[in-house]
C-alpha atoms as one frame of an Amber mdcrd trajectory, in Angstrom:
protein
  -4.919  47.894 -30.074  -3.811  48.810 -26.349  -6.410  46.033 -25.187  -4.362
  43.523 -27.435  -1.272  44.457 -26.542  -2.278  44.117 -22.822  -3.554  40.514
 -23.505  -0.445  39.962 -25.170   2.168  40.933 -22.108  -0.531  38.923 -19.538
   0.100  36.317 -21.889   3.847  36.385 -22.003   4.292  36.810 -18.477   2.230
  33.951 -17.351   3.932  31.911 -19.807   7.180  32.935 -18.547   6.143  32.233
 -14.677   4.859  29.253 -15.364   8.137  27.899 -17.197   9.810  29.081 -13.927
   8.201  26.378 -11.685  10.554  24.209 -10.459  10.666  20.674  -9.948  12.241
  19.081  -6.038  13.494  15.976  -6.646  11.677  13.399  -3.767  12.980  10.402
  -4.438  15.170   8.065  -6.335  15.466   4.771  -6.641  18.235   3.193  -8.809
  17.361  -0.510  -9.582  20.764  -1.706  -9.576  21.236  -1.499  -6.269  17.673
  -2.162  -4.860  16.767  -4.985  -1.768  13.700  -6.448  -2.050  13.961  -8.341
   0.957  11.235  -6.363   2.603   8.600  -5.957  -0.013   5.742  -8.150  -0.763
   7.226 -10.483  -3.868   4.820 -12.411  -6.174   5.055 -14.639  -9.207   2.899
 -13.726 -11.591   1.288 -15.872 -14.256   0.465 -13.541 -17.401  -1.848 -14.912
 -19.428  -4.070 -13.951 -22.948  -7.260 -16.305 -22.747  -6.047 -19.213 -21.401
  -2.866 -19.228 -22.866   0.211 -18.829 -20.390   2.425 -15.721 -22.237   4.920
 -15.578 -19.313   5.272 -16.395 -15.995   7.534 -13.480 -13.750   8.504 -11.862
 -10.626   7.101  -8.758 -10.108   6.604  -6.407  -7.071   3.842  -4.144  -7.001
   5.639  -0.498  -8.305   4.031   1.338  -4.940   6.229  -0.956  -2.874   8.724
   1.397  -4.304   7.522   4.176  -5.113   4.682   6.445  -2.927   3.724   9.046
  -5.144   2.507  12.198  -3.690   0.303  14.906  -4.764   1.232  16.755  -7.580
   4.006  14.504  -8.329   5.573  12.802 -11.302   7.907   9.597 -12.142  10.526
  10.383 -14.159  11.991   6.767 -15.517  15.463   6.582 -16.958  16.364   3.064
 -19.376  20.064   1.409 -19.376  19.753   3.547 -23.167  19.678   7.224 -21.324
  16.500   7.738 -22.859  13.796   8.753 -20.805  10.330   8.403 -19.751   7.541
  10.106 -17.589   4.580   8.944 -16.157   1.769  11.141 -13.984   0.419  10.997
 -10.917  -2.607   9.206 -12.087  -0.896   6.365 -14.058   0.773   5.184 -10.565
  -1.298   6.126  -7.889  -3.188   3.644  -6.483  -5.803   5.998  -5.222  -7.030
   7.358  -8.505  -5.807   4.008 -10.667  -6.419   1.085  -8.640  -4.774  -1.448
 -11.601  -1.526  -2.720 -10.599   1.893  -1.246 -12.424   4.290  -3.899 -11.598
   8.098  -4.088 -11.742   9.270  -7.375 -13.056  12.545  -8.339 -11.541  15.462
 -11.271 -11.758  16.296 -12.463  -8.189  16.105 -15.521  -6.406  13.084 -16.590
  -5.126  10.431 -19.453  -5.833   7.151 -20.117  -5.501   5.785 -21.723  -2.159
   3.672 -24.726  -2.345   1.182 -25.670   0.522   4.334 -27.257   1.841   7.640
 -26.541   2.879  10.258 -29.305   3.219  13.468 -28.758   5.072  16.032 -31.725
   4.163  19.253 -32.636   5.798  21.410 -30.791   2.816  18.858 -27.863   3.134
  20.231 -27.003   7.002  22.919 -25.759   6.080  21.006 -22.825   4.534  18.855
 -21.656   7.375  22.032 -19.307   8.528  21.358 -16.589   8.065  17.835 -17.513
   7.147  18.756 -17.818   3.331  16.891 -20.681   2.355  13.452 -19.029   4.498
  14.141 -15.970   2.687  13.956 -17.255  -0.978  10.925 -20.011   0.024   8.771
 -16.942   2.290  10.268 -14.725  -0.738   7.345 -15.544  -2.839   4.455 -15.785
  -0.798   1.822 -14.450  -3.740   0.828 -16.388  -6.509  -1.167 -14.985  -8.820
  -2.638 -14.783 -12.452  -3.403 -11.817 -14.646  -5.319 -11.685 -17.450  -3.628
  -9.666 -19.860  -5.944  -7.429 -22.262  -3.216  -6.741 -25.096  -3.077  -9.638
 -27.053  -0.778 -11.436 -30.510   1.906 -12.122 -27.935   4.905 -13.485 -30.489
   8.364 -14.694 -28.825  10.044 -11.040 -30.122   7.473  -9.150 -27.706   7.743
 -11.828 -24.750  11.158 -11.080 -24.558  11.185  -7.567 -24.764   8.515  -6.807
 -22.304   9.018  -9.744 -19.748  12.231  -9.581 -18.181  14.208  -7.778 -15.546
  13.502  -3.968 -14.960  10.189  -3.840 -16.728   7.570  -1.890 -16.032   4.178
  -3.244 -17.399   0.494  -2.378 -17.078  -1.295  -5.961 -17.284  -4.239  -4.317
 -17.584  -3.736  -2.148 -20.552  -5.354  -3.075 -23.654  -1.524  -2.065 -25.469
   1.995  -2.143 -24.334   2.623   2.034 -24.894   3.173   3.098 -20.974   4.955
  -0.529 -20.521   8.638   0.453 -19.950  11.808  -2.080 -20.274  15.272  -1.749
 -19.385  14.740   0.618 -16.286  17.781   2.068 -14.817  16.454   4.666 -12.464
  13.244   6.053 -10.894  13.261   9.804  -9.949  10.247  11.238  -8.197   9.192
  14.976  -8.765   7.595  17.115  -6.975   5.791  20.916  -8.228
C-alpha cells in the first residue's frame, strides 16, 4: 500500500511539473501585413495525373518561418480557430516535402523573354515593373497525391493564406484562411 501510494505522488508530481513547462513565444508572423519582396516566389502548377487542378502562387513556408529545435507552429484562421503543427511537419531537415503558403499578390510568370515597351518605362521607377516580372522567377509543377478534386475543394484549398502539403495523400494538415503564425519554443 505505501509502495502505491508512493507511485501515486511520483505520478502526480511529474504530471504537475510537466504541465508547468512553459512555452516562449519566437516568432510571429501576421499575414496581413507580410512583404514578400525578398523571398523566393514561384507559380505553381498543381496537378492530379495530368490534369491541371490549379495553378497558384506559393512561397516555400521556411521562407517564413525557421523552425528551431523543440519548437512548434501555432496557426491562427480569419475564424479564431486554431491550429498546430510540429517540428517535424515543417522542418525541412527531418521532412524534406515542401509546405507552401499560397498567396494573392502581383506577380507573373517570366517567359525566356522579357520585353520592355515604350508604355512599360514608365514603370521601371522604382523598379515596379522588374519587381513583379523577376517576382516569379520559379515555375514549377507538383504532382498532387490526394485526388477527386471537385470545384467546392479547389476553392477552398487554393487561394490566399493557404497552407497545403502537395505531397500528402489527403488534405487534413492543409490549412486555409491563415491569419497568423506564432512560433513556440519549450
Amino acid at each position: 500500500m505505501k509502495n502505491i501510494i508512493i507511485v501515486l505522488a511520483l505520478i502526480i508530481l511529474s504530471n504537475y511539473s510537466y504541465s508547468k513547462d512553459n512555452f516562449t513565444l519566437v516568432k510571429e508572423i501576421d499575414l496581413t501585413n507580410i512583404n514578400t519582396s525578398n523571398m523566393n516566389r514561384m507559380t505553381i502548377d498543381f496537378k492530379s495525373g495530368k490534369k491541371l487542378v490549379s495553378k497558384s502562387k506559393a512561397i516555400d513556408i521556411n521562407e517564413i518561418i525557421q523552425i528551431c529545435d523543440n519548437c512548434f507552429a501555432e496557426i491562427e484562421d480569419i475564424n479564431g480557430k486554431f491550429h498546430y503543427l510540429s517540428n517535424s511537419d515543417l522542418n525541412k531537415q527531418i521532412n524534406n516535402q515542401q509546405a507552401l503558403l499560397l498567396f494573392d499578390e502581383e506577380f507573373s510568370s517570366l517567359g525566356d523573354t522579357l520585353v520592355i515597351g515604350e508604355d512599360d518605362l514608365s514603370k521601371l521607377e522604382g523598379n515596379k515593373l522588374l519587381n513583379v516580372e523577376l517576382g516569379s522567377m520559379v515555375n514549377a509543377s507538383y504532382g498532387l497525391n490526394s485526388k477527386n478534386w471537385t470545384n467546392d475543394r479547389k476553392n477552398k484549398y487554393f487561394k490566399s493564406n493557404s497552407l497545403v502539403f502537395p505531397f500528402d495523400n489527403n488534405t487534413t494538415r492543409w490549412i486555409t484562411d491563415i491569419r497568423r503564425i506564432r512560433i513556440y519554443k519549450r
